[in-house]
N, C-alpha and C positions, 0 to 999 in steps of 0.2 A: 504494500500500500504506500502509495506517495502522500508521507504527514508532511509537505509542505503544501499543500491543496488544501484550502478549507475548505470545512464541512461546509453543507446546504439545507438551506430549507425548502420546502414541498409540500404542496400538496399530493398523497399517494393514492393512484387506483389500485382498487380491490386485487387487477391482477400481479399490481409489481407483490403485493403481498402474498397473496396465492401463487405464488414460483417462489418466494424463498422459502416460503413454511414448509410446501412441499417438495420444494428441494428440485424443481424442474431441468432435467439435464441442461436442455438449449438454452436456459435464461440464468442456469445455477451460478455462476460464474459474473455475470451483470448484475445479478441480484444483488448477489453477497457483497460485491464491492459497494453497489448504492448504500445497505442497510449499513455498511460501515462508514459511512461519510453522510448521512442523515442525520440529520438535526431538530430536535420540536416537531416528525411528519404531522400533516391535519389528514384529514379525509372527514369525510358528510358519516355522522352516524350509521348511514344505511350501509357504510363496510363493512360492519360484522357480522349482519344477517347474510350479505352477498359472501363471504367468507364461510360461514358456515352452508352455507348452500353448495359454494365450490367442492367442501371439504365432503359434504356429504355426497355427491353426484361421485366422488373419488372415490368414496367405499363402494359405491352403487356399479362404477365401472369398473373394479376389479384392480383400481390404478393404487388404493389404500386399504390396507386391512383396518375393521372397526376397532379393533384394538388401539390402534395406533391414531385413530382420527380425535381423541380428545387431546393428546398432547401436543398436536398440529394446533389448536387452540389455543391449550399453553401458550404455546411459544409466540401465537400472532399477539398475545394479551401482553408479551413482555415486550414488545416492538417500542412500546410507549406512543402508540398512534395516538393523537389525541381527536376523540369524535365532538364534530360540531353538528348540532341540529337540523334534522333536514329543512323543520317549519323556515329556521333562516335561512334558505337558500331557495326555496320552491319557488316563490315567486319569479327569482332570475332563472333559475333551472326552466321553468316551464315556457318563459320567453325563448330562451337558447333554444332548445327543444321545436318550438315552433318555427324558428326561425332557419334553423338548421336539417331539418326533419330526424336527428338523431335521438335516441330516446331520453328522457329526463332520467334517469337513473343514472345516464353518463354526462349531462348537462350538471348534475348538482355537482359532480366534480370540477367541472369547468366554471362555476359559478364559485368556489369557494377559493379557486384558486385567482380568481379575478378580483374577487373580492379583497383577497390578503396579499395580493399584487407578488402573487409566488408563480414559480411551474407545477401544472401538472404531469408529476411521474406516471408514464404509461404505455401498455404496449398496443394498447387499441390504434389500428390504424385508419382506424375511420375517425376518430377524435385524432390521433397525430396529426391529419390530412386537414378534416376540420378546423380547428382550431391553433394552426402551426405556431402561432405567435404567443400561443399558453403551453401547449403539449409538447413535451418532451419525452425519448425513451428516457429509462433511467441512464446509460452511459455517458447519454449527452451532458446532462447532470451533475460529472462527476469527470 
């Protein structure tokens, strides 16, 4: 790791954190290094129902044993993500959303990160495309 790079702040979508919890070959490596140079992440409350939803479709598709899917949990709970409310952001979410035709689920990311005049960490590349001037992968980030 290069500790003359300062850390970053972010806003993080659900998937940068669904690849390091579960440890995603292709992204393992991008991840790890982002989670190690992240600083304060935000994300929209609704990341850890969409978290546990990932984590669940993972036991569901043979990709996680249930055994293992509560400690995948654990570990997203130690990230120190901090969740802001979706009520504050719906409003703008639901504007972006219309205006963009991409769903509000990915707009309240894009809304909180515009808000807190941060990037959004992500590997959606309909919101990368979207919104190029907010979205970033994580490497770019770092």
């Amino acid at each position: 790791m290069d500790y003359d790079r300062p850390n970053v702040r972010a806003v993080v979508d659900t998937n940068v954190i669904a690849y390091y919890v579960l440890g995603t070959p292709e992204f393992a490596e991008e991840v790890r290094t982002f989670w190690h140079r992240i600083e304060d992440p935000l994300a929209p409350a609704l990341w850890e129902a969409e978290l546990a939803n990932v984590i669940w479709m993972s036991v569901r598709g043979d990709v996680l044993s249930k055994e293992d899917a509560p400690s995948k949990l654990r570990l997203a709970g130690q990230l120190g993500v901090h969740a802001v409310s979706v009520r504050k952001l719906w409003q703008g979410a639901l504007q972006r959303a219309l205006g963009s035709g991409g769903a509000v689920y990915d707009s309240l990311f894009v809304e909180l990160a515009h808000r807190e005049r941060l990037s959004l960490a992500t590997f959606d590349n309909k919101v990368l495309n979207t919104y190029p001037d907010i979205a970033k992968r994580p490497k770019d980030l770092t």
